[in-house]
C-alpha positions in Angstrom: 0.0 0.0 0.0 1.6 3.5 -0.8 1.8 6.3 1.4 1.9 9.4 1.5 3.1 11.6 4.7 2.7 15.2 4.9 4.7 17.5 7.5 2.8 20.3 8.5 -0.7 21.5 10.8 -1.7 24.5 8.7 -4.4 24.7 6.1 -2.1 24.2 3.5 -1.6 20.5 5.1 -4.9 19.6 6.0 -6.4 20.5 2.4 -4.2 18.5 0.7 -4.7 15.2 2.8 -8.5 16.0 2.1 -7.9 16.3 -1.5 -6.1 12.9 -1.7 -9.2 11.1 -0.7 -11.7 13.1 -2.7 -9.2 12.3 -5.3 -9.7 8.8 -5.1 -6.4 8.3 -3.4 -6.7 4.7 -1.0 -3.7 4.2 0.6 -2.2 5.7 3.9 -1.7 9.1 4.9 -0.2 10.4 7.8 -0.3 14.4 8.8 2.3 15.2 11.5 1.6 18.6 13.0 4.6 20.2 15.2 1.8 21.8 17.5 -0.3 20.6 19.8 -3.1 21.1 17.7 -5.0 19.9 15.0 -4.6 22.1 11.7 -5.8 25.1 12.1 -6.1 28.4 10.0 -4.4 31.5 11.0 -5.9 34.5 9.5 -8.6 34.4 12.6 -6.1 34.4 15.2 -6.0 38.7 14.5 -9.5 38.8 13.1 -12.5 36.9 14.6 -11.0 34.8 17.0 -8.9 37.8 18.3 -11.3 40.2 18.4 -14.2 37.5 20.6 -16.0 37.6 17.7 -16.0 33.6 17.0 -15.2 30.8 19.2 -12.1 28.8 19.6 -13.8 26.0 17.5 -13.6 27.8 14.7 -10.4 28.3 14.0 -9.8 24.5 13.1 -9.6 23.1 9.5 -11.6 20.2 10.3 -13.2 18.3 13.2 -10.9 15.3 15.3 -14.0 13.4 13.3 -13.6 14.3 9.9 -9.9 13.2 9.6 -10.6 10.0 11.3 -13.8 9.3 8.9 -11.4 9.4 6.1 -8.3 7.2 7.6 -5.9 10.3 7.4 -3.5 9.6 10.7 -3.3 13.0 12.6 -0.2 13.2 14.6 0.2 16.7 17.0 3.3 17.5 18.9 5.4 15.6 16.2 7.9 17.9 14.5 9.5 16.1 12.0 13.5 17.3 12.4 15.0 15.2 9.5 14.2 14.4 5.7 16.1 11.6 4.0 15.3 9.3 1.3 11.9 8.2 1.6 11.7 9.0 4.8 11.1 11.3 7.4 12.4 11.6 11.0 10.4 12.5 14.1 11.6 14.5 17.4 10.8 11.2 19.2 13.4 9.6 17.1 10.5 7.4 15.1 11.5 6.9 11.2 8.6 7.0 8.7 9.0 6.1 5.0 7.1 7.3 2.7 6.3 7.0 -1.2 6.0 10.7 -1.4 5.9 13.9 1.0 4.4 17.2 0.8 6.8 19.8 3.1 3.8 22.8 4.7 5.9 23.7 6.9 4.6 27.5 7.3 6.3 30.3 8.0 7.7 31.3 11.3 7.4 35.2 12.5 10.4 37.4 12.2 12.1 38.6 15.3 13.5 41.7 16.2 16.7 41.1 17.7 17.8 44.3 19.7 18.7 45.2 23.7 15.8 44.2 25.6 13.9 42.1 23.3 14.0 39.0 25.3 11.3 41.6 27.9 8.0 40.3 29.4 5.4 42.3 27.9 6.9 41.7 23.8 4.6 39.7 21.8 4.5 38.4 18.5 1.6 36.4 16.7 1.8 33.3 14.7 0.5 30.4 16.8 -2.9 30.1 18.4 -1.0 30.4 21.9 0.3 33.4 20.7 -3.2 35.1 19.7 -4.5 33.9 23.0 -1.6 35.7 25.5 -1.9 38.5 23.4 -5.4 38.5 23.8 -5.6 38.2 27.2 -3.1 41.2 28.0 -5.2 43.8 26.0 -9.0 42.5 26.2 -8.9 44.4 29.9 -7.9 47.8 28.4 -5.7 50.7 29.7 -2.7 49.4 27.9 -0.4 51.7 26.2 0.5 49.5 23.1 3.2 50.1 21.2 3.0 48.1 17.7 6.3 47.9 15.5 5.5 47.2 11.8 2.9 48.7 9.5 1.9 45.6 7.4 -0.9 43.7 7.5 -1.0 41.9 10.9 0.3 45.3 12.5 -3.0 47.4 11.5 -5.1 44.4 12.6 -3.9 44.0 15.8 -3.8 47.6 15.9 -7.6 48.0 15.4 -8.3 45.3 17.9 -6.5 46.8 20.5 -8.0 50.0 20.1 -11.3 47.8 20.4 -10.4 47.1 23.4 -9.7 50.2 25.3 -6.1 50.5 24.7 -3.8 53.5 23.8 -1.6 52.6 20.4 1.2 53.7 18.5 2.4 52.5 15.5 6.2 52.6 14.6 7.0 52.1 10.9 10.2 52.8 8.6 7.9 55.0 6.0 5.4 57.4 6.3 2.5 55.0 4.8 1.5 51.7 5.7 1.0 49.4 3.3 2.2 50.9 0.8 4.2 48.4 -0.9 1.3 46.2 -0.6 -1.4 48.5 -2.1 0.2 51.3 -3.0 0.8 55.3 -1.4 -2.8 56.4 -1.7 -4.9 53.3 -0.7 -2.2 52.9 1.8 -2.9 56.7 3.4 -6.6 55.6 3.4 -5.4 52.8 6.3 -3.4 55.2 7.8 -6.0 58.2 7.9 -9.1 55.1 9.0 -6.7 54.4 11.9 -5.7 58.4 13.7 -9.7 58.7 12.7 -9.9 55.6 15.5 -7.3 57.2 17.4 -4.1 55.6 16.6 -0.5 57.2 16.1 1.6 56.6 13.6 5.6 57.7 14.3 8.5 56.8 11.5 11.0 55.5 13.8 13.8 53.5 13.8 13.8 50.8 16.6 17.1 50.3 18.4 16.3 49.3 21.7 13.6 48.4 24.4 13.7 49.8 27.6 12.9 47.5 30.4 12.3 47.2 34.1 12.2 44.4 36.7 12.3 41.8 33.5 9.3 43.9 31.5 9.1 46.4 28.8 8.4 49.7 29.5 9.4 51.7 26.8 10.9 51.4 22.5 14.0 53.1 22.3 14.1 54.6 18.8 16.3 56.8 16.7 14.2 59.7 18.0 13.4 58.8 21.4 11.9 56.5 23.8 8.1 55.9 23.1 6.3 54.2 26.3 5.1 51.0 26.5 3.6 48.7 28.3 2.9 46.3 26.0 4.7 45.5 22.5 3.6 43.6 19.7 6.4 42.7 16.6 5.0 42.5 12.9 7.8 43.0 11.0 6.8 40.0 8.5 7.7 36.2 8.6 10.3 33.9 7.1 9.6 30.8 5.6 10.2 27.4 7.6 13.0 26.2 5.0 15.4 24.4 7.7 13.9 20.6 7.5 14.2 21.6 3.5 17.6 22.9 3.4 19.0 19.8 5.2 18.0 17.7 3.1 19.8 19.4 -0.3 16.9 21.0 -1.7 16.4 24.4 -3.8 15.7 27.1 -1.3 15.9 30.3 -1.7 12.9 32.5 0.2 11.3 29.6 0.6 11.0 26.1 -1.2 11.7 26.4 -5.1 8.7 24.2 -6.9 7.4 24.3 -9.7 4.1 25.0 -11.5 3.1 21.8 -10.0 4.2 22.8 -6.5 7.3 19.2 -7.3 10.7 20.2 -5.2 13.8 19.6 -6.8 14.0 16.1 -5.5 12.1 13.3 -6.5 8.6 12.6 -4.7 8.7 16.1 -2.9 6.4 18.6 -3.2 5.5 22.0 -0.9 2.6 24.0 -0.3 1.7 27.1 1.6 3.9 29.7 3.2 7.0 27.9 2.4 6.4 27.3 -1.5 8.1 29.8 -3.5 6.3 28.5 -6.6 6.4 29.1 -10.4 3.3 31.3 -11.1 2.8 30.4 -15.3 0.8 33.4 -15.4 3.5 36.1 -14.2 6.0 33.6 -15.3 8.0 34.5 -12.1 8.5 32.8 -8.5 5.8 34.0 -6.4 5.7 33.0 -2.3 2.5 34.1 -0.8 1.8 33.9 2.5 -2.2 34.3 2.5 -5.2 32.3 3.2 -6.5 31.2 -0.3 -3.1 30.7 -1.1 -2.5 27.5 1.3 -6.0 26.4 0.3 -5.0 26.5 -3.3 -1.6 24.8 -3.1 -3.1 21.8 -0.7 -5.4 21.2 -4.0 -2.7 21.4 -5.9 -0.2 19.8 -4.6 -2.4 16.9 -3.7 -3.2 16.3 -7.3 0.2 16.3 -8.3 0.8 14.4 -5.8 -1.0 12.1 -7.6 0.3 12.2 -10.9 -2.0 14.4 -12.4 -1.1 17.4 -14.6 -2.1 19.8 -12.0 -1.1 23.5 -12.3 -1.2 26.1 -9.5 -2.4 29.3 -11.8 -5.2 30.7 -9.4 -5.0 34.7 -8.7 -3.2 35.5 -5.2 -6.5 36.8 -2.6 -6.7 38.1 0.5 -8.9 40.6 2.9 -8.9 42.0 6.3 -11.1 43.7 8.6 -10.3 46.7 10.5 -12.9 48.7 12.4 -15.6 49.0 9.7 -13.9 48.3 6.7 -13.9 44.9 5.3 -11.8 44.7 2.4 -10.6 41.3 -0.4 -8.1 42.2 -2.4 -7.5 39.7 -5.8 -4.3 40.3 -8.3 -1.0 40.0 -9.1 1.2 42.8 -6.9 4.4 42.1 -9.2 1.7 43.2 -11.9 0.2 45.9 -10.5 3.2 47.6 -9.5 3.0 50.8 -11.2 0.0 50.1 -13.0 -2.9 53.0 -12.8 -5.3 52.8 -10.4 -9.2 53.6 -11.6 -12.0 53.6 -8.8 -15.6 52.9 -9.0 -17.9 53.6 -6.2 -17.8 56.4 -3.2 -13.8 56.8 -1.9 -15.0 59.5 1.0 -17.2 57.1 2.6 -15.0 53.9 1.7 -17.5 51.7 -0.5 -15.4 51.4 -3.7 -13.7 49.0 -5.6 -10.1 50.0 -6.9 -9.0 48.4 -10.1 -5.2 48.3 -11.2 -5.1 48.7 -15.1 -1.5 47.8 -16.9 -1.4 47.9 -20.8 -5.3 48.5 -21.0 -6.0 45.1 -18.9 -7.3 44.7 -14.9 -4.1 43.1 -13.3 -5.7 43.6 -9.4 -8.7 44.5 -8.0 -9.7 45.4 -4.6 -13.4 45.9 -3.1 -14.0 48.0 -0.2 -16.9 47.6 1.5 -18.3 46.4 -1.5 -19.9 42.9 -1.1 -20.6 39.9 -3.9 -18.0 41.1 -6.6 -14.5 39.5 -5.9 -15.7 36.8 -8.4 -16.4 39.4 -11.3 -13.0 41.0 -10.2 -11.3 37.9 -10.2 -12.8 37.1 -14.2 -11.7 40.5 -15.4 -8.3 40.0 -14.1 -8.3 36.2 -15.5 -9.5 36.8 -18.9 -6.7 39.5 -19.6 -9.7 41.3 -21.8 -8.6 45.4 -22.4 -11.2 47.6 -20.7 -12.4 51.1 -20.8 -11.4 53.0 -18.2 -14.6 54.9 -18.4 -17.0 52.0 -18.3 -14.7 50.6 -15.1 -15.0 53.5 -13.2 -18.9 53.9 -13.6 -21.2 51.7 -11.2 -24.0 51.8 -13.4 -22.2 49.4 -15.9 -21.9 46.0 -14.6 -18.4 44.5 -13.8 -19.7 41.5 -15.4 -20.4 43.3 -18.6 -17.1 44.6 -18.8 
């Protein structure tokens, strides 16, 4: 009987062991998970769980049931530390061969390694534990938070806190958040939806923290101390390569795959976070670190898993909430980088949707506030059809007329 093992507890992990058995796949499959925790998925863990807005339950891929309706061998607390052959290596010291392996290994936040950071009080967010403690220290309000990074997971937990009661500051290398993301101007829309909430932004340089009786109390940056009594660090995430790297294969920001998510060594494949994958559309490497992302890899690499032609081609997605805005965003950033932006929709309220236009085509698309249209966005930006500007911009055409 073949099997197949894959190393990793995040989405990307538990989608593709699902996808092996709605793909007909009978033979044995075994999921080791380095937490203590079934797979879960991430994105709530500074959204809706963070915030108390959905229960601990709901964080979880599946049920305990589901995997053991299906035969798929769920081991937690079981980092795998070596790759060989064939065959994998547990922490326990347990050797597992296999016929072929899928590596979702995630992504691992980045640290900030500087005098002090080693404080009470300094948190970072990537595991459910993590979300939790943080959680905990800022649902009772009266902090004065002090968030370092202006990216994604920043501006999240920066809206939560303020939720909750708490002063917070925002330290960032540039002016604008987000900006390499989404551009100067949406970016300044985040910023501006943020001091309209009550939050400060300050471009600082961090060199230091100052600390007392083992806790923070205070950033020391290139233009002073800013107080604090509590810290969170969102200064991005590095791909778990390590287990990869060991084991002699491409790595470079990440895993190297293919089209078809296949390593450089035979019967290896990667998904998720740690896939720095061939995109045949932008016919460049692209690693993405988002939701849809590790649910469209796990498909993918399943299949391929498999033996079937399967190609990973799907538009990068995302969203966030902050305060009122809900936002998706669909589209290829390496595409939309310089392209014109055209809006559609009220920008002074924020209910729009913003459409990046490159050599007469929409490369990106992002709705505001605006529900039920990522799916038109997302067949504009696939078809590669030319569009006029005019028609884009004016809400009384529909998108999927265009």
């Amino acid at each position: 009987m073949e099997r197949f093992v894959i190393v990793g507890g995040g989405l990307a992990g538990a989608t593709a062991a699902g996808e092996l058995r709605e793909q007909g796949f009978d033979g044995e499959v075994h999921l080791f998970a380095a937490e203590p925790h079934s797979p879960y998925i991430r994105p709530p863990l500074s959204k809706e769980y963070f915030t108390g807005k959905e229960a601990r339950d709901s964080i979880f891929v599946h049920p305990d049931d589901w995997y053991r309706e299906r035969e798929l061998v769920v081991s937690t607390a079981s980092p795998v530390v070596a790759l060989a052959d064939h065959a994998v290596t547990l922490e326990s010291g347990r050797e597992v061969w296999f016929d072929r392996v899928l590596l979702a290994t995630g992504s691992s936040a980045r640290r900030l390694e500087v005098a002090g950071s080693s404080a009470a009080g300094i948190h970072y967010l990537r595991t459910v534990e993590d979300s939790e403690t943080l959680r905990d220290a800022v649902a009772g309000g009266g902090q004065n938070v002090v968030v370092i990074g202006g990216g994604w997971i920043g501006l999240e937990i920066a809206a939560a806190a303020r939720g909750y009661g708490n002063t917070v500051t925002v330290l960032m290398r540039d002016a604008i958040p987000l900006a390499s993301a989404i551009g100067e101007e949406l970016g300044t829309m985040f910023r501006e939806l943020h001091e309209a909430n009550g939050v400060t932004f300050e471009v600082r340089d961090v060199l230091s923290f100052d600390t007392r009786d083992g806790s923070v109390t205070g950033v020391v940056t290139n233009a002073g101390t800013v107080p604090a009594t509590l810290v969170v660090v969102g200064i991005g995430a590095d791909p778990n390569v390590e287990l990869a790297d060991a084991a002699g294969l491409e790595v470079e920001d990440g895993i190297l795959v293919d089209e078809h998510l296949a390593a450089s060594a035979n019967d290896v494949f990667a998904a998720g976070d740690v896939a720095n994958a061939y995109h045949p559309v932008v016919m460049q490497r692209m690693r993405n670190e988002h939701w849809a992302n590790a649910l469209g890899t796990g498909k993918v690499a399943a299949r391929s898993m498999l033996g079937q032609k399967a190609i990973f081609d799907e538009v990068p997605y995302f969203y966030t909430d902050q305060y009122d805005l809900g936002m998706e965003y669909s589209g290829y950033p390496l595409l939309a980088d310089g392209a014109k932006v055209v809006y559609r929709g009220n920008r002074a309220k924020r209910e729009f949707i913003a459409f990046w236009v490159a050599e007469g085509s929409v490369v990106a698309g992002m709705n505001v506030n605006v529900w039920d249209v990522n799916e038109d966005v997302k067949e504009l930006i696939t078809s590669g059809r030319a569009v006029d500007e005019a028609k884009l911009a004016d809400e009384s055409v529909a998108l999927s007329t265009l």
